[in-house]
Kinemage of the C-alpha trace (Angstrom):
@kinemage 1
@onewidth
@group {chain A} dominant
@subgroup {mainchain}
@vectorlist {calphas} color= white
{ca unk a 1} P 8.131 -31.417 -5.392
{ca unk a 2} L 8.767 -27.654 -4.529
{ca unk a 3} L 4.976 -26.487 -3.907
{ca unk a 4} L 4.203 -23.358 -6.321
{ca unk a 5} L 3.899 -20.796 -3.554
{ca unk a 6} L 7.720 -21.574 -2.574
{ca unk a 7} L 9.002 -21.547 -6.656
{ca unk a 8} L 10.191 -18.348 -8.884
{ca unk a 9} L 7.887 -16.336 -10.645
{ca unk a 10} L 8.059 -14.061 -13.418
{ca unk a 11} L 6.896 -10.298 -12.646
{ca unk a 12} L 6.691 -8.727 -16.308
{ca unk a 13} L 10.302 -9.520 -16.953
{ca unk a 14} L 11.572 -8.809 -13.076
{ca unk a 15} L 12.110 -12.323 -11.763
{ca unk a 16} L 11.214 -13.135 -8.275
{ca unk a 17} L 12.649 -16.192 -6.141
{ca unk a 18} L 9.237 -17.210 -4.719
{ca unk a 19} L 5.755 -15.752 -4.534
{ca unk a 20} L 5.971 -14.418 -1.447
{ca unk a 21} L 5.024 -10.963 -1.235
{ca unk a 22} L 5.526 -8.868 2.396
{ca unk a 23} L 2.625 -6.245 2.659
{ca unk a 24} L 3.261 -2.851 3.135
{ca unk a 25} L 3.044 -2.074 6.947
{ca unk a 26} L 3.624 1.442 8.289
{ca unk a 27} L 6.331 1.245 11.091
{ca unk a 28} L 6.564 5.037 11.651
{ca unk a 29} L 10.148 4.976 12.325
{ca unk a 30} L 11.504 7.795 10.696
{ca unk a 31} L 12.113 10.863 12.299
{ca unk a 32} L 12.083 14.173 9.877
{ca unk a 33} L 10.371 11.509 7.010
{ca unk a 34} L 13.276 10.557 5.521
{ca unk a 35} L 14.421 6.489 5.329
{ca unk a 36} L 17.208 5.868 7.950
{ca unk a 37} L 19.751 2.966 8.480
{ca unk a 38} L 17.799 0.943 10.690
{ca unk a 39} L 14.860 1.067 8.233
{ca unk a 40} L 17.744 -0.444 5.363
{ca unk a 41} L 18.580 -2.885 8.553
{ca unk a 42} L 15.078 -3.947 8.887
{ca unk a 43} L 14.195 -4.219 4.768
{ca unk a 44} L 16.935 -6.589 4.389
{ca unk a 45} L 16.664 -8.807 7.275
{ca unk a 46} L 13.267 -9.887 5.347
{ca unk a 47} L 14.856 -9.472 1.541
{ca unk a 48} L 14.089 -13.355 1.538
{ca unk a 49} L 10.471 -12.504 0.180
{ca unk a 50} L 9.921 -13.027 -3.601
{ca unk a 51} L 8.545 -9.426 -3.210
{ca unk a 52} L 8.913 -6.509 -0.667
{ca unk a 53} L 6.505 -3.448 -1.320
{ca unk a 54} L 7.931 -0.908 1.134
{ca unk a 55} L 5.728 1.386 4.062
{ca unk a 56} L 3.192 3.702 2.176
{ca unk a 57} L 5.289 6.844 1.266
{ca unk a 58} L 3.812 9.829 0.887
{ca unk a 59} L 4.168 11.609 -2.038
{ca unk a 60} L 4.085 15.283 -1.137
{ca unk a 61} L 3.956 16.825 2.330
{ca unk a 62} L 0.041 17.206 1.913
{ca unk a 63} L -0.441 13.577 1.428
{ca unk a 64} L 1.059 13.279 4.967
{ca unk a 65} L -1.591 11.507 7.488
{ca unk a 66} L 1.297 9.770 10.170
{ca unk a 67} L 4.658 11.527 11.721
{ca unk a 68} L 7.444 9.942 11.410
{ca unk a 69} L 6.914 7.836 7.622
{ca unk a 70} L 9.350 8.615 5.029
{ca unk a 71} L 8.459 10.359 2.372
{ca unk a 72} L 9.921 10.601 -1.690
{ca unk a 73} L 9.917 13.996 -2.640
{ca unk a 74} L 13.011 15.179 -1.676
{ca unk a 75} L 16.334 14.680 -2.783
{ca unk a 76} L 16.645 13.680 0.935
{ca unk a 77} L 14.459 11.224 0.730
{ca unk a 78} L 15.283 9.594 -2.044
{ca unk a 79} L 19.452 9.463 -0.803
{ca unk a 80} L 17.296 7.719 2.307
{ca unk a 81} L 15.567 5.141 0.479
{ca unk a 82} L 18.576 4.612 -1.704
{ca unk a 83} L 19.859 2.602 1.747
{ca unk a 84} L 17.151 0.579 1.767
{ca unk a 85} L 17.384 -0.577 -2.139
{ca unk a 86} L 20.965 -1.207 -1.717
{ca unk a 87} L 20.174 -2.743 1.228
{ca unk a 88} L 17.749 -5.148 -0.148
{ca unk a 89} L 19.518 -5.775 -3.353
{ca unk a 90} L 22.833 -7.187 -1.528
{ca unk a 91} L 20.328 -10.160 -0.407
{ca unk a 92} L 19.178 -10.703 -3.706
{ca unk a 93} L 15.769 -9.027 -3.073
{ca unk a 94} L 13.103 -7.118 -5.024
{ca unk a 95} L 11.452 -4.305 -3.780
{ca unk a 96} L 8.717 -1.940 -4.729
{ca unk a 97} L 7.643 1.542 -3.520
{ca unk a 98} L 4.097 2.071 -2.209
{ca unk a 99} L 3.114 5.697 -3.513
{ca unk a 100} L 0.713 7.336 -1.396
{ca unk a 101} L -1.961 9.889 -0.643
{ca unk a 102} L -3.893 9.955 2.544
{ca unk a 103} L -6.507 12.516 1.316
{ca unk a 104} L -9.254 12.902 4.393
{ca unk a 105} L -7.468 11.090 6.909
{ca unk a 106} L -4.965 13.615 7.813
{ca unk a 107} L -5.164 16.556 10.628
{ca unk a 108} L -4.030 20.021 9.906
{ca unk a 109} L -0.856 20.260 11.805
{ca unk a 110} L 0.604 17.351 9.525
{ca unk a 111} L -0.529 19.777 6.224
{ca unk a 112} L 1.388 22.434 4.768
{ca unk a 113} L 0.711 25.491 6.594
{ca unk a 114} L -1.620 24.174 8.793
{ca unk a 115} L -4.896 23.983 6.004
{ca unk a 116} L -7.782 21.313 5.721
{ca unk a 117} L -6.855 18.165 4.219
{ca unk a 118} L -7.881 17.306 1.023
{ca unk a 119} L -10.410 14.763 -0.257
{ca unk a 120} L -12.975 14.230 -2.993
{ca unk a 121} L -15.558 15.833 -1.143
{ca unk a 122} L -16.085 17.054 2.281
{ca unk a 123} L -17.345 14.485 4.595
{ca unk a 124} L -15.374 13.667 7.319
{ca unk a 125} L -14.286 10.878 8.900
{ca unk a 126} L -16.600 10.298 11.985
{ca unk a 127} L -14.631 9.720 15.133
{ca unk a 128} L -13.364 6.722 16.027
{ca unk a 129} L -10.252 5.173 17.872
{ca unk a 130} L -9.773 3.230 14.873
{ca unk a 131} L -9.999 5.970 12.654
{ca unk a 132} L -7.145 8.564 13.507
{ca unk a 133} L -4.169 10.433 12.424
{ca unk a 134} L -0.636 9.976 13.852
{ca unk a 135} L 0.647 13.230 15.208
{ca unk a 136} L 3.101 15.051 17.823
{ca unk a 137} L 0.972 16.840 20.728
{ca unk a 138} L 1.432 19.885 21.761
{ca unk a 139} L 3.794 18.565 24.542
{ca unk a 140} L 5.868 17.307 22.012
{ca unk a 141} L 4.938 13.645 22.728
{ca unk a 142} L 3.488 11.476 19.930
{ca unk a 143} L -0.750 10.847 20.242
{ca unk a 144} L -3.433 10.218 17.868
{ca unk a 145} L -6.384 13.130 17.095
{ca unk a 146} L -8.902 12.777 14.700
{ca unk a 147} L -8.623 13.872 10.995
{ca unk a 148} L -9.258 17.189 10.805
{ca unk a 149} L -12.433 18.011 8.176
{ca unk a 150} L -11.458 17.876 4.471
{ca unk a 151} L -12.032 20.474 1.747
{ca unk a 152} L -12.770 19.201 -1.981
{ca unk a 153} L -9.762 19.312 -4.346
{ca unk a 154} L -10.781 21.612 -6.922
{ca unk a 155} L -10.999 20.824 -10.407
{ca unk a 156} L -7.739 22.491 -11.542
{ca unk a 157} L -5.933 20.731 -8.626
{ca unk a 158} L -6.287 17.324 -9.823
{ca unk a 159} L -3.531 17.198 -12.514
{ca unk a 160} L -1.150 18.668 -10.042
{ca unk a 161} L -2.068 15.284 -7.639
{ca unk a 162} L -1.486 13.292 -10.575
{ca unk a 163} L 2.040 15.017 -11.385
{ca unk a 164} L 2.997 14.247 -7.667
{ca unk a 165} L 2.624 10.896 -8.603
{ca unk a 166} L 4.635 10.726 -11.588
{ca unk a 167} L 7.151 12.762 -10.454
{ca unk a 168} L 7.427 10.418 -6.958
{ca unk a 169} L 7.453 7.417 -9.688
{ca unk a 170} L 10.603 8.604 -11.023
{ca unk a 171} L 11.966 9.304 -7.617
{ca unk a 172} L 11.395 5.666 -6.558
{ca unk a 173} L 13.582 4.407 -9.845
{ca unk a 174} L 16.126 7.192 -8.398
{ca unk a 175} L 15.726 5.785 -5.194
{ca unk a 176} L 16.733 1.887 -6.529
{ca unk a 177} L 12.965 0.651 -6.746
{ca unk a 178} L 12.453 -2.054 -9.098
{ca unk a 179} L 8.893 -0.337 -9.110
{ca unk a 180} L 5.949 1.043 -7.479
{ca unk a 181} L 3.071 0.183 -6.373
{ca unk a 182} L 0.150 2.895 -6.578
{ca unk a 183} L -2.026 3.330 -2.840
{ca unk a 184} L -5.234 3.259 -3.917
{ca unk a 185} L -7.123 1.142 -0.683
{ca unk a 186} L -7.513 1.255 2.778
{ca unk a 187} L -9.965 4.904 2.704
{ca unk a 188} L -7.555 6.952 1.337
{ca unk a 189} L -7.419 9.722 -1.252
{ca unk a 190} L -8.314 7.303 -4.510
{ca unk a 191} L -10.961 5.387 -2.710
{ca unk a 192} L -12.545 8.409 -1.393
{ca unk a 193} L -12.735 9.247 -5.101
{ca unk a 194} L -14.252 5.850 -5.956
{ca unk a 195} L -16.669 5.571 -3.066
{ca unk a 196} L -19.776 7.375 -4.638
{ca unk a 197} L -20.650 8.708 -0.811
{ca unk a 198} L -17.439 10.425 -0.530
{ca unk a 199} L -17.338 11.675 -3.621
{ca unk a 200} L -20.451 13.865 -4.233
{ca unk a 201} L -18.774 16.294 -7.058
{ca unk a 202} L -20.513 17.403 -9.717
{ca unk a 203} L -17.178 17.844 -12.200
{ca unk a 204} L -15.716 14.936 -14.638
{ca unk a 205} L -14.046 13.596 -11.305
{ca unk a 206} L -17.682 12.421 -10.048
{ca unk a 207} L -21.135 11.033 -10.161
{ca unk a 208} L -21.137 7.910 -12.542
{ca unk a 209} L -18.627 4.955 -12.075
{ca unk a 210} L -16.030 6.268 -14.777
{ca unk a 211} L -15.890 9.439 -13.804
{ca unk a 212} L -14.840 7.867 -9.941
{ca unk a 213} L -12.338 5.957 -11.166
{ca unk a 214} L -10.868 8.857 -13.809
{ca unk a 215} L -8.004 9.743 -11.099
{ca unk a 216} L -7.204 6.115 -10.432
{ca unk a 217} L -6.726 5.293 -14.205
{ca unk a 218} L -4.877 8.765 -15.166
{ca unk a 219} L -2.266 8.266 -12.324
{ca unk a 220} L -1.431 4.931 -13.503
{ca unk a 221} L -1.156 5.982 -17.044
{ca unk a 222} L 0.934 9.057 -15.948
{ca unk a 223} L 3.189 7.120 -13.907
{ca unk a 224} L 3.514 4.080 -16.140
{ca unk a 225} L 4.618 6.791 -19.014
{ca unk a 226} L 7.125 8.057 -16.518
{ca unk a 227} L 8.937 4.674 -15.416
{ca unk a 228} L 6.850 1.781 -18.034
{ca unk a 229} L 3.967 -0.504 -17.369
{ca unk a 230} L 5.764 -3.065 -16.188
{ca unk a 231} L 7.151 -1.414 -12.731
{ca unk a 232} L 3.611 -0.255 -11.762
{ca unk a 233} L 1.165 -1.837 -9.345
{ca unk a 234} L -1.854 -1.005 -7.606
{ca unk a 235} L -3.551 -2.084 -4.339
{ca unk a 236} L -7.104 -1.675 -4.137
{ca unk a 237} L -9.327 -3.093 -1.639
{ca unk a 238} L -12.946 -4.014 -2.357
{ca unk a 239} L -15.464 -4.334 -0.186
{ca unk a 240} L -13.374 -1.832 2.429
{ca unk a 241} L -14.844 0.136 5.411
{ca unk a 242} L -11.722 1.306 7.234
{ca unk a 243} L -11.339 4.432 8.221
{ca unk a 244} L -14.817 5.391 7.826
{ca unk a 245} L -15.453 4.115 4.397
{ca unk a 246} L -19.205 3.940 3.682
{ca unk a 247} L -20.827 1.095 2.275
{ca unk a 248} L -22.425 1.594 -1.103
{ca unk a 249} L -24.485 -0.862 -3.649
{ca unk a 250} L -22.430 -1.443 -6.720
{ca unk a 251} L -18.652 -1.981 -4.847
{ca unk a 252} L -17.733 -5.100 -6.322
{ca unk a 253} L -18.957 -3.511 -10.005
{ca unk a 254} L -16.642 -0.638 -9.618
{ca unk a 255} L -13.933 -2.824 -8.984
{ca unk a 256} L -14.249 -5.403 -12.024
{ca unk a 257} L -15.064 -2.425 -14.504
{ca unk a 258} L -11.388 -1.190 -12.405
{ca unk a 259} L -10.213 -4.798 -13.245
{ca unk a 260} L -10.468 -4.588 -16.720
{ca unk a 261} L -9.174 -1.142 -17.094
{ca unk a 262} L -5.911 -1.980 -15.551
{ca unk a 263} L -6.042 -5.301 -17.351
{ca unk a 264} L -5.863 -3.053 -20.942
{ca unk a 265} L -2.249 -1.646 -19.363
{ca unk a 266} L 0.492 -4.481 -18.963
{ca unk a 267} L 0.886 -3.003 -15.470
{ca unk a 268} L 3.262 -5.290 -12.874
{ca unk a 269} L 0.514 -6.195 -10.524
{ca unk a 270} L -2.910 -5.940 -8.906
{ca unk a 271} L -2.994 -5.995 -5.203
{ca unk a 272} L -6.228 -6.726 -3.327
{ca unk a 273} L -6.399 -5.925 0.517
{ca unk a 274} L -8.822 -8.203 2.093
{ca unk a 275} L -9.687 -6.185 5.251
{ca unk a 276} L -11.413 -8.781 6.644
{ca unk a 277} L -14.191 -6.082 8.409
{ca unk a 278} L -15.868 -7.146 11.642
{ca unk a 279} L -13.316 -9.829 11.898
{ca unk a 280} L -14.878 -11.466 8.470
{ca unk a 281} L -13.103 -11.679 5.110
{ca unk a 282} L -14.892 -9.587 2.607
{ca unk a 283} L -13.555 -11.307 -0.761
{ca unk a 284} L -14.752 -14.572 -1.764
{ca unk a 285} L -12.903 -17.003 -3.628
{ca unk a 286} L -15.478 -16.863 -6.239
{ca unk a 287} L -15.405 -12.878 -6.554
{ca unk a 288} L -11.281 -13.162 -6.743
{ca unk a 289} L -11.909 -15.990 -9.525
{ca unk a 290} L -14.253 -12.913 -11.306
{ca unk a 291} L -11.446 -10.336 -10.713
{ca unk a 292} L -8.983 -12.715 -12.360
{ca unk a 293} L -10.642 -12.990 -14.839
{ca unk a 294} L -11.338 -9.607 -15.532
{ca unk a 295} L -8.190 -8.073 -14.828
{ca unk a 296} L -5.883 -11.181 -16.515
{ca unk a 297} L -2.359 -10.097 -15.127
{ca unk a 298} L -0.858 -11.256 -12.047
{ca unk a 299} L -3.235 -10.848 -8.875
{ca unk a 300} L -1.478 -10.468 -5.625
{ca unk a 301} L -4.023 -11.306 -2.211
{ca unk a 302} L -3.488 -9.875 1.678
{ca unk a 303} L -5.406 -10.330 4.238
{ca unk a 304} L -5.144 -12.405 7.365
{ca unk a 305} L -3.779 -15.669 4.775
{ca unk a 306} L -2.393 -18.427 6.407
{ca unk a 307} L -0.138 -21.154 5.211
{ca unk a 308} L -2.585 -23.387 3.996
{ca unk a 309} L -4.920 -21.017 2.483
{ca unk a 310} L -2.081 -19.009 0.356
{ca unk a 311} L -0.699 -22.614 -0.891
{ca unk a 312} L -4.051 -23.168 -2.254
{ca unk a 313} L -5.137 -20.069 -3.780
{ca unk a 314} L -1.789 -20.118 -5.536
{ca unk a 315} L -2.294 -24.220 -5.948
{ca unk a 316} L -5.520 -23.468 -7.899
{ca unk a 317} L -4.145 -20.508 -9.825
{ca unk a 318} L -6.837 -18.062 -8.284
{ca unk a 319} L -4.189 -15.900 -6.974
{ca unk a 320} L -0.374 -15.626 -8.161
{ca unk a 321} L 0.990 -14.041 -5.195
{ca unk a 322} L 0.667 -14.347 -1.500
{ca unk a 323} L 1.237 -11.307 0.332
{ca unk a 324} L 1.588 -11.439 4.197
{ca unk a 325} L 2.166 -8.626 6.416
{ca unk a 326} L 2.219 -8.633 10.185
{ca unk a 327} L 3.753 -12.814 9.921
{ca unk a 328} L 6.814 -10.356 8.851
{ca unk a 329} L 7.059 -8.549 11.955
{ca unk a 330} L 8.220 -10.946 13.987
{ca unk a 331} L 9.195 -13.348 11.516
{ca unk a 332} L 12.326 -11.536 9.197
{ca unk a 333} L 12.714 -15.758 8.109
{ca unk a 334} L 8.865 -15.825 7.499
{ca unk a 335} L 9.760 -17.677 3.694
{ca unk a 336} L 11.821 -20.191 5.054
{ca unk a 337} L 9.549 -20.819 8.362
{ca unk a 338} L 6.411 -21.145 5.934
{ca unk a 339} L 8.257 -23.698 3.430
{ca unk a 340} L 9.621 -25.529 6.550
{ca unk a 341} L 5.813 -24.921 8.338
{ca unk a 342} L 7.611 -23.983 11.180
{ca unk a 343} L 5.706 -22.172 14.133
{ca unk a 344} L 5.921 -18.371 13.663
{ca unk a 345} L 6.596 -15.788 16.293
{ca unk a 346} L 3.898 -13.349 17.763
{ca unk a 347} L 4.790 -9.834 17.289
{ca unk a 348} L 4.211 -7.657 20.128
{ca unk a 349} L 1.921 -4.630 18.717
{ca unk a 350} L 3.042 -2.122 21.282
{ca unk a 351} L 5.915 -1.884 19.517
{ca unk a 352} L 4.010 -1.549 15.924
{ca unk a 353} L 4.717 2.231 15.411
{ca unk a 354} L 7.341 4.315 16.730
{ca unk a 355} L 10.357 3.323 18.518
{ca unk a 356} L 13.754 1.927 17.668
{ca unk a 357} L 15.599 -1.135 17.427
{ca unk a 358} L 12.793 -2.763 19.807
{ca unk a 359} L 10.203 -4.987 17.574
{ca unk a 360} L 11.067 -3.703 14.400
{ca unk a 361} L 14.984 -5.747 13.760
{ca unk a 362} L 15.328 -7.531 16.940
{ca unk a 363} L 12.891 -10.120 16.493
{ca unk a 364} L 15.364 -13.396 15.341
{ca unk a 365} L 15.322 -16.025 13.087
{ca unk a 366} L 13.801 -19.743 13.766
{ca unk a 367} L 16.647 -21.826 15.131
């Protein structure tokens, strides 16, 4: 019998051919941020997965924290992505459009008119190798610096982030999307709301637990009244200190109460990021079972999974999708080397970001 990771699964009414998920992975490969051929070329070589959700895409050119991602607020842009969705959907494929914000971890020559970044508050992101922005130096060459300090979004800024949103949601239907998934992990603009040592404000965007999560839960709701419940996700990722992220008592409580808010919204999909911090997963099976529980839709898990641990969190219905990110890399048959449990390739990570042809669509399929 056909184990359960490798059969179809229903994703509120868009059917998928396994439960195979690829993670979003930014491959900076797009010069001027708009989606180019070889980006189609490299989206359908792995079109296989039950699932795709694409690169994180910013949403306006202040949500910008890498050079060279493509973006979806142009008409440009969306003609670009339109490639890859045609692309994709000639192999029979699904795909979704991460929808992001970077918020703090930007620097100033990526923002409009050289300002500050934005955030919740203004704490900075201490430096770190780990913990910078993707620019072009002043010799033209491409480097890392670290984010430049943020400013706090005022109060009558927030409903113009949450119109970017919407307004990128129906760009990705434009685009051929068969939905989106909201960015709100990984340090970036909606955790930096959620994280109560980020966010010191004073207004109805801070201080208790509701009021943290208020620009989570109104972008959803905007978007999902744009393009409908059912072609929304989210990522979130408990537990999370990338980039800078502060621990604080009360994490796993802010994201069950998030659980059952998005559970009350028929959205697509949750998506939890396991970041696996100091080299050590930071989600139990027992607080996934909780969030499960809570949230009561589909649940999708990435993080450092291997075979035999995403055919048994599926296997005992804890999870419902396995998502699996760098295994795609080097692996554009990683579905059919996985049901076969056939060795996979190494990607080489020198050629993660940046580039061309090299490690992004020349790694080939298992013989």
């Amino acid at each position: 019998m056909t184990a359960l990771l490798f059969q179809p699964y229903d994703l509120a009414g868009t059917p998928l051919r396994n439960r195979i998920a690829m993670a979003p992975m930014t491959r900076a490969r797009n010069p001027g941020s708009v989606a180019n051929d070889l980006t189609a070329a490299y989206y359908r070589q792995r079109a296989s997965a039950g699932l795709i959700i694409s690169e994180g895409t910013p949403v306006s050119a202040q949500g910008q924290g890498y050079i060279d991602v493509p973006g979806i607020w142009s008409a440009e842009q969306v003609a670009g992505w339109k490639q890859v969705t045609t692309a994709v959907h000639a192999e029979r494929g699904v795909i979704f459009a991460q929808l992001w914000h970077v918020g703090r971890m930007s620097h100033a020559s990526l923002q409009p008119d050289g300002g500050q970044p934005v955030s919740a508050g203004t704490r900075p992101v201490a430096s770190n190798p780990k913990s910078r922005a993707f620019v072009y130096l002043e010799d033209g060459s491409r480097g890392q610096a670290d984010p430049t300090p943020p400013r706090a979004l005022r109060s009558d800024e927030m409903p113009g982030i949450v119109d970017d949103f919407a307004r990128a949601a129906d760009n990705a239907i434009a685009a051929g999307f068969d939905g989106i998934e909201l960015h709100a992990a990984n340090g970036y603009l909606f955790e930096q709301f959620l994280n109560p040592v980020t966010n010191d404000r004073t207004d109805g965007y801070g201080g208790t637990l509701q009021n943290r999560a208020r620009l989570i839960l109104e972008t959803v709701d905007a978007m999902a009244a744009r393009i409908g419940a059912h072609r929304v996700g989210v990522r979130l990722a408990p537990n999370n200190l990338q980039f800078d992220m502060p621990e604080y008592v009360g994490n796993e409580a802010a994201y069950l109460y998030l659980a059952q808010e998005l559970g009350k919204r028929g959205l697509a999909y949750v998506h939890l990021n396991d970041n696996h911090a100091r080299g050590v997963s930071v989600l139990s099976e027992a607080f996934l079972r909780t969030f499960k529980q809570s949230y009561g839709g589909t649940l999708i898990l990435a993080g450092s999974l291997t075979r035999a641990r995403a055919l048994q969190l599926v296997d005992d219905g804890i999870i419902d999708l396995a998502a699996f990110g760098q295994p795609f890399i080097a692996n554009p048959d990683l579905v059919a080397r996985l049901e076969r449990d056939v060795a996979l390739a190494v990607p080489d990570r020198a050629t993660y970001y940046g580039g061309g042809v090299e490690g992004y669509t020349d790694y080939p399929a298992a013989s």
